[in-house]
C-alpha positions in Angstrom: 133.8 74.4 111.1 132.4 71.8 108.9 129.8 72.5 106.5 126.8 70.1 105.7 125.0 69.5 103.0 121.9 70.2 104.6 121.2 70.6 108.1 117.4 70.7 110.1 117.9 73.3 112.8 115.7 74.6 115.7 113.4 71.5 115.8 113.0 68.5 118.8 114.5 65.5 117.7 112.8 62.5 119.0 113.9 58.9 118.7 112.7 55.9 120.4 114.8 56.1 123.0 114.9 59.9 124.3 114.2 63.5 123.0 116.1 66.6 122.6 116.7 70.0 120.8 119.5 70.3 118.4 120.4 70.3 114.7 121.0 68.0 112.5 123.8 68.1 110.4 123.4 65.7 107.0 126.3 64.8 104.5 126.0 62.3 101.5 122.5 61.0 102.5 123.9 60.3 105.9 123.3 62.1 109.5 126.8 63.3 110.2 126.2 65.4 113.5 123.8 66.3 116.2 124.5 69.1 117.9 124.0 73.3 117.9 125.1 76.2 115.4 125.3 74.0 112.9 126.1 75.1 109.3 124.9 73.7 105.9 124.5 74.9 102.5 120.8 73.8 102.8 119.0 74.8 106.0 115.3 73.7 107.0 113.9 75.4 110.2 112.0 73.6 112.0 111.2 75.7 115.0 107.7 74.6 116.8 108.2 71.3 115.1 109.2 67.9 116.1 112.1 65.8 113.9 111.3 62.4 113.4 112.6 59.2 112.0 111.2 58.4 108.7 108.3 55.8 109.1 109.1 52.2 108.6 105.8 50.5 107.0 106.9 46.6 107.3 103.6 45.1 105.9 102.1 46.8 102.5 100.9 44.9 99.6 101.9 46.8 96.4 101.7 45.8 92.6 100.5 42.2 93.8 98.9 40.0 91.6 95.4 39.4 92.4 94.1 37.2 89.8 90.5 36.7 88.5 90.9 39.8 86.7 91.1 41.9 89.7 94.0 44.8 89.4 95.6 46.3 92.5 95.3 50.1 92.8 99.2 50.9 93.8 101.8 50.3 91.7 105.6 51.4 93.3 105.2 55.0 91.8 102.4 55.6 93.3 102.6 53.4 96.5 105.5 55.5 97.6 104.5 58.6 96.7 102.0 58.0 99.3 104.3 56.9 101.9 105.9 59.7 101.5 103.1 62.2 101.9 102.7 60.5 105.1 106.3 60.4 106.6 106.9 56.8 105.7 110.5 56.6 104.3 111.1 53.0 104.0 108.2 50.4 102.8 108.3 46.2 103.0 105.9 44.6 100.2 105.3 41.3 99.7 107.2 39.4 96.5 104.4 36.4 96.4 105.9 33.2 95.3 104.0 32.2 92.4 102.7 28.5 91.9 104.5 26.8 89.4 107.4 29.8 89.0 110.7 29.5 90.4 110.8 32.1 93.5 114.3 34.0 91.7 111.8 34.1 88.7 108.9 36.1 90.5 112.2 38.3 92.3 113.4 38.8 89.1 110.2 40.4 87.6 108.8 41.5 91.0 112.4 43.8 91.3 111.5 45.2 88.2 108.5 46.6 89.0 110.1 48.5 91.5 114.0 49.8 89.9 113.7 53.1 89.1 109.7 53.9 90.3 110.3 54.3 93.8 110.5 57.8 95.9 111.5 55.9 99.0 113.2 53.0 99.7 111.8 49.5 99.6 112.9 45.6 100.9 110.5 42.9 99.9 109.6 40.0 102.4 108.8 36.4 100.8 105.4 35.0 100.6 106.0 31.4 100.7 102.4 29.1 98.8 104.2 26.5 97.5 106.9 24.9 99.9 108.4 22.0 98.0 111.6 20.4 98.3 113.3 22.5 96.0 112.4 25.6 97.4 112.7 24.7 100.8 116.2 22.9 100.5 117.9 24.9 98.3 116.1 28.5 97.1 115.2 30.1 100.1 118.4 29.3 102.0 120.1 31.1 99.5 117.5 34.0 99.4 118.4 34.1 102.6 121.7 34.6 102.4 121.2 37.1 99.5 119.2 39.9 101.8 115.7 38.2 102.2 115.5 37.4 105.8 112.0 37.1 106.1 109.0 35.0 105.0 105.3 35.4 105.5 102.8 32.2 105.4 98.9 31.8 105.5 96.5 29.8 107.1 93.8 30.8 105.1 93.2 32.0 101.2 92.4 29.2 98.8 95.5 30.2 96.6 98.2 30.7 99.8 97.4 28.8 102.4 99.4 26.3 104.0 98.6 23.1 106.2 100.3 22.8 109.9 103.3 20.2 108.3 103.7 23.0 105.2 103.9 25.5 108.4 106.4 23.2 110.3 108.3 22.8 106.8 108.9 26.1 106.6 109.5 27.2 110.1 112.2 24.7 110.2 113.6 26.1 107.5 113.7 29.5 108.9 115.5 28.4 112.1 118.4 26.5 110.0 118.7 30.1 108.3 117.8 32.5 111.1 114.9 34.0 108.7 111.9 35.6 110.7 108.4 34.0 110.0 105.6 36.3 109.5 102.3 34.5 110.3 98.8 35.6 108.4 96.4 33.3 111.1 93.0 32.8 110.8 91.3 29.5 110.2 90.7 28.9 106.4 88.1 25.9 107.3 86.3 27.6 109.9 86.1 31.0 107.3 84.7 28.4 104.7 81.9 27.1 106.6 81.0 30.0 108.3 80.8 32.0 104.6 78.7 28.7 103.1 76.5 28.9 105.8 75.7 32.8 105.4 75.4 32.3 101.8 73.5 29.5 101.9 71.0 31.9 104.4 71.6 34.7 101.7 73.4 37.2 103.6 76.2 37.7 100.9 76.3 42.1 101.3 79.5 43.1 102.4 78.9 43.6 106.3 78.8 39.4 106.2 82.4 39.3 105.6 83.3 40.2 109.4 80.5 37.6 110.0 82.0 35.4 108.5 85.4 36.0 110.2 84.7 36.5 114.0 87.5 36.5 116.1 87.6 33.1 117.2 88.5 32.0 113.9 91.9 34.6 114.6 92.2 33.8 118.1 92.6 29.6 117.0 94.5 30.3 114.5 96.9 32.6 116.6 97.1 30.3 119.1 98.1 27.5 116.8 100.9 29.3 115.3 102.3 30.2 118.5 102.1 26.3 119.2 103.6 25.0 116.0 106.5 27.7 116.7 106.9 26.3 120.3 107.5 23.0 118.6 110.0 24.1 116.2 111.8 26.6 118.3 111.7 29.1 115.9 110.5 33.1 116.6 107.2 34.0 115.0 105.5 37.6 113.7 101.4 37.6 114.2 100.8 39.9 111.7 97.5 42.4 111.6 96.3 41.2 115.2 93.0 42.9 115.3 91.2 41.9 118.6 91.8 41.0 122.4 91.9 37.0 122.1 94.2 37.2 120.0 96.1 39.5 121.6 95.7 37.5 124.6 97.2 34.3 123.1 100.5 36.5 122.3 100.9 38.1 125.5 100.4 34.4 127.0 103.3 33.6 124.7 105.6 36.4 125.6 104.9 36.1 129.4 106.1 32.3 129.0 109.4 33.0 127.5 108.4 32.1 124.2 109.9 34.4 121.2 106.4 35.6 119.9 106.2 39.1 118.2 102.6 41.0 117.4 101.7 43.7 115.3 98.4 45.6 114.5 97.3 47.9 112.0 95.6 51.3 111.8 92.0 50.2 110.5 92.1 47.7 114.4 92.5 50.9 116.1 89.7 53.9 114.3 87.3 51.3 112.4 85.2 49.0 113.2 82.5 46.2 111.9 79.7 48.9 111.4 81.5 50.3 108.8 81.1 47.6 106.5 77.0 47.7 107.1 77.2 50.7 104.4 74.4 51.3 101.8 74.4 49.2 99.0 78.3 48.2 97.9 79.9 51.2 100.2 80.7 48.2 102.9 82.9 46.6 100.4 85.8 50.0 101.1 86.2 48.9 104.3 86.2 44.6 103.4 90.2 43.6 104.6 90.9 40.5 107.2 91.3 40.6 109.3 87.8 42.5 109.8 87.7 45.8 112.1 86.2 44.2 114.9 84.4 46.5 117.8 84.8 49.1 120.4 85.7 47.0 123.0 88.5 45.2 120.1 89.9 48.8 119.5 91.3 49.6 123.2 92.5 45.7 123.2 94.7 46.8 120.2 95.4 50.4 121.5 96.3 48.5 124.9 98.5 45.8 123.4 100.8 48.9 121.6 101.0 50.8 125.6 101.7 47.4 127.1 104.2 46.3 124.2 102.1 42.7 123.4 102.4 44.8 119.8 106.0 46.1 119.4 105.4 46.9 115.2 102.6 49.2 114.3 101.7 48.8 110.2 99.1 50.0 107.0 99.0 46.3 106.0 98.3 48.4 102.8 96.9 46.3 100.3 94.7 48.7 97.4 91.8 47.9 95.4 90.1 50.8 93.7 86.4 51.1 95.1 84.3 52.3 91.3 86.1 50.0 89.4 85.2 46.4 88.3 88.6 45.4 88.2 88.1 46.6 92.2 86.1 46.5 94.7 83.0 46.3 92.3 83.7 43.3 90.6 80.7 41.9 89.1 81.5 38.3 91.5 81.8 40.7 94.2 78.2 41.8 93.7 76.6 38.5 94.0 79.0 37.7 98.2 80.8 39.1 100.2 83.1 36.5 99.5 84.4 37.8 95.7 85.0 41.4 97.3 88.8 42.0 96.9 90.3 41.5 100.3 92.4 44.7 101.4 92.2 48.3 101.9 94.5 51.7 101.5 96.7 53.0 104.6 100.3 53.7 104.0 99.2 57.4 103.6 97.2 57.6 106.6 99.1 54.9 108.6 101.3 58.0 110.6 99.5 60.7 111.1 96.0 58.9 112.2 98.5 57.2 115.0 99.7 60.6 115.4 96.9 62.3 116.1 94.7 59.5 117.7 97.9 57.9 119.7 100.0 60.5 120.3 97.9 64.0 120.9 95.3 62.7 122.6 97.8 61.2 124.8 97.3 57.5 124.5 101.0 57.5 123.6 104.5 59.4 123.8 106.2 60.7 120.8 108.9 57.8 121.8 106.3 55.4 121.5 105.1 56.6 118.4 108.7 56.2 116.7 109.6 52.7 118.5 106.2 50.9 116.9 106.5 53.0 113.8 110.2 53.5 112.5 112.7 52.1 115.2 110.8 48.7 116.3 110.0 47.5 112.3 113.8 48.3 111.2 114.9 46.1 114.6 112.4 43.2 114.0 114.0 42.7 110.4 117.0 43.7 110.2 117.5 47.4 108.8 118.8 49.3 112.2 120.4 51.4 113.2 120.7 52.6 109.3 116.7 52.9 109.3 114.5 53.8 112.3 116.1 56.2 114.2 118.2 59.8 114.0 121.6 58.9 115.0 125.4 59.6 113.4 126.0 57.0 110.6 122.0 56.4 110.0 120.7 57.2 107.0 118.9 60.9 106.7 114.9 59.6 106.9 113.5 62.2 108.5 109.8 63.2 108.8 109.0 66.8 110.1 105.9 67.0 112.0 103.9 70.1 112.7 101.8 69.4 116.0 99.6 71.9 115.3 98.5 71.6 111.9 95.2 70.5 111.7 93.0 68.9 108.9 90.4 67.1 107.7 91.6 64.0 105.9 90.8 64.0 102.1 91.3 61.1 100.1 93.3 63.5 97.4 96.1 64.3 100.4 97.3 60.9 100.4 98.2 60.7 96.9 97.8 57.1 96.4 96.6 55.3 93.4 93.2 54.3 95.0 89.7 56.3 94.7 89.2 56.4 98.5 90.3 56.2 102.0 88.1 54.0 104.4 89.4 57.0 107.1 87.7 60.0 105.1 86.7 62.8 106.8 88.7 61.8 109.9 89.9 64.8 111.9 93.6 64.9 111.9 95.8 67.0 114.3 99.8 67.0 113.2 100.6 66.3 110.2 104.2 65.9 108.6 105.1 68.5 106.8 108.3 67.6 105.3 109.6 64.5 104.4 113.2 63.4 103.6 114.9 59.9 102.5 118.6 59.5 102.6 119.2 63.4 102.8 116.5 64.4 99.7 113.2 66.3 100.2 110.9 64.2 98.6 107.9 66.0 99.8 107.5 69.3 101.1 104.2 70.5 102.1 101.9 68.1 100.9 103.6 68.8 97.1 105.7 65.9 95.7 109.5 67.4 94.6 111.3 64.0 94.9 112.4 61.8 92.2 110.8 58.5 91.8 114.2 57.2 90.9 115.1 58.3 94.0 114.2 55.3 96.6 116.9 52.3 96.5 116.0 48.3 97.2 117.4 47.4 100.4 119.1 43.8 101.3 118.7 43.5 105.2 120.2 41.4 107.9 119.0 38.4 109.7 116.5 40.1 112.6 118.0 40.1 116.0 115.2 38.5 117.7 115.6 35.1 115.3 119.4 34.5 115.5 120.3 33.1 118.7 123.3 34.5 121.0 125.2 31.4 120.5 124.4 31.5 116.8 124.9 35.3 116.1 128.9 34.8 116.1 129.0 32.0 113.5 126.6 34.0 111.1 
């Protein structure tokens, strides 16, 4: 009889795809067998529990520069010490090109913020602000090559954004190399006049942000993306879709044949616009952009996840500390909306607020709540079957969920580097309560006992849904 490592016994294991009770049998980081009786030098009982995939968080901001003397609140330490208090085993930050570096430059030192300060394992996707020739022709074919199979553009920001022939540029650069392009889309010069005109009127308090962002703005935006795709024949990620007409413009996509891929996030689906209409600077915790929108935006999200218009579910994590002038409270900030640091916590609370408002008040199945979570984000770029699912030969990410454990959620229980949560005081029922990357406990019970060296960088493969059949053999 062999003898594993470690094996999980007594719990329902869950993928995407189907559910069953049996152990799990792990050896060198790997999941070596399924089955019963199994024997292992370490056993876990996980009786009345359910056995998940480790959460796959594709879109987090961590340790990103922010300029203007404004300081993000998660470095990789900390960032994945959350994750991993929440179940998420694998996270994808942004390495953002930096004007006037060479992109292997802002790798280089962008890698080293993460070797050796990670609990669980990281990949980076590649914001692209400055498209020239060189990087274009020569750099990111090769970063390509080298692991990086994904890039992320913006219509809007002063410092990132890109016009429709820089879009074009790049697209057609990602369907020479079979990269994925991850679209940020709302309209930068409809934002600008809308917040001049507010300003000018002197509504600058936080709530004017989502004023100044309605979803029209998203819904062009969207809608030109999709277009300027189309043109290029290239497949295209929405990214942070937060309200029916957007939604709308992706499904129209899909339903024509087009190879258009949404996501949404966890503030879309529990938040919403009031919450920025907070007493003096309290709006600014919940300031991201998208904004949350309304009710009425929330079941369009929550019905784009049932109907698959949203196939990745993400934290788009991106933390500023709130009492804290390199934060939130910047002095600019004070004087508009429009200084206010642009981002808020969630890789924490990303899984077990989807948990409890998706899956236990039945919105969802536990299937569904892996696909958009773990097994769907490892497809869409490139890390399954070793990430995303609980299958022989996958790697040992595996989240333990107790269905019954109930809580009110506390800032302090998501052990991030931030001050707050925007989702405190949320009633939470299941919680994970044991989670495990590549075989290793890294936390057990809400305590950390993991090693921050622990977590490994992870090249992936080109994403299935942007090389073509006829192209896939030649790769």
């Amino acid at each position: 009889m062999n003898v594993y490592d470690l094996v999980i016994s007594n719990g329902v294991v869950v993928t995407a795809g189907d559910r069953t009770r049996c152990d799990v049998g792990i050896l060198n980081g790997k999941v070596a067998a399924l089955g019963t009786d199994l024997k292992g030098r370490e056993m876990i009982d996980a009786e009345g529990k359910f056995v998940l995939p480790g959460g796959v968080d594709s879109h987090v901001h961590i340790a990103q520069p922010s300029g203007g003397g404004i300081v993000m609140a998660d470095d990789f330490e900390t960032a994945t010490r959350s994750a991993a208090a929440g179940g998420t085993t694998t996270v994808m930050p942004f390495c953002m090109q930096e004007k006037g570096t060479p992109l292997r430059e802002t790798l280089k030192a962008y890698h080293a913020k993460a070797d050796g300060q990670s609990y669980v394992d990281v990949s980076f996707h590649l914001i692209i602000s400055e498209p020239d020739e060189q990087l274009l022709g020569q750099d990111l074919p090769a970063l390509v090559e080298d692991g990086y199979t994904s890039f992320k553009i913006f219509m809007t920001y002063d410092d990132l954004k890109l016009n429709d022939r820089e879009i074009l540029d790049v697209m057609g650069v990602a369907r020479e190399t079979g990269a994925l392009v991850m679209v940020h889309a709302e309209n930068h010069d409809a934002i600008r006049y809308m917040t001049e005109q507010l300003e000018k009127a002197g509504r600058t308090a936080p709530k004017y942000h989502a004023t100044s962002r309605p979803s029209v703005v998203e819904r062009e935006a969207t809608h030109r993306a999709i277009s300027l795709a189309e043109l290029v024949d290239v497949p295209v990620m929405i990214v942070h879709v937060s309200n029916r007409e957007a939604m709308e413009q992706i499904r129209w996509a899909q339903q024509k044949g087009l190879r258009v891929l949404g996501e949404t996030c966890t503030q879309y689906l529990v938040l919403t616009e009031d919450d920025l209409d907070g007493l003096g600077m309290e709006g600014a915790k919940y300031v991201c952009s998208p904004p949350p929108r309304d009710v009425a935006s929330q079941e369009a999200c929550w019905e784009g996840l049932r109907t698959g218009v949203f196939s990745v579910f993400s934290s788009d994590h991106c933390p500023f500390r709130y009492d804290d002038e390199q934060g939130k409270l910047t002095p600019k900030g004070r004087t508009s909306f429009r200084w206010v640091p642009n981002g808020i916590p969630g890789v924490g609370a990303r899984l077990p607020v989807l948990f409890s408002e998706g899956v236990m008040k039945g919105r969802m199945t536990l299937e569904q709540f892996v696909a958009v979570t773990a097994a769907n984000p490892a497809k869409t770029y490139g890390l399954y079957p070793r990430k995303g699912t609980i299958a022989v030969g996958a790697d040992a990410d595996i989240a333990i969920w107790d269905p019954e454990q109930r809580a009110t959620l506390r800032h302090e229980m998501l052990q991030d580097g931030a001050d707050y949560t925007p989702y405190e005081g949320r009633e939470i029922v299941g919680w994970p309560v044991t989670t495990l990357v590549r075989g290793r406990v890294v936390m057990q019970g809400g305590e950390l006992v993991g090693d921050k060296a622990h977590g490994q960088y992870l090249p992936r493969e080109r994403s299935p849904f942007a090389v073509r059949p006829d192209e896939s053999s030649a790769r």
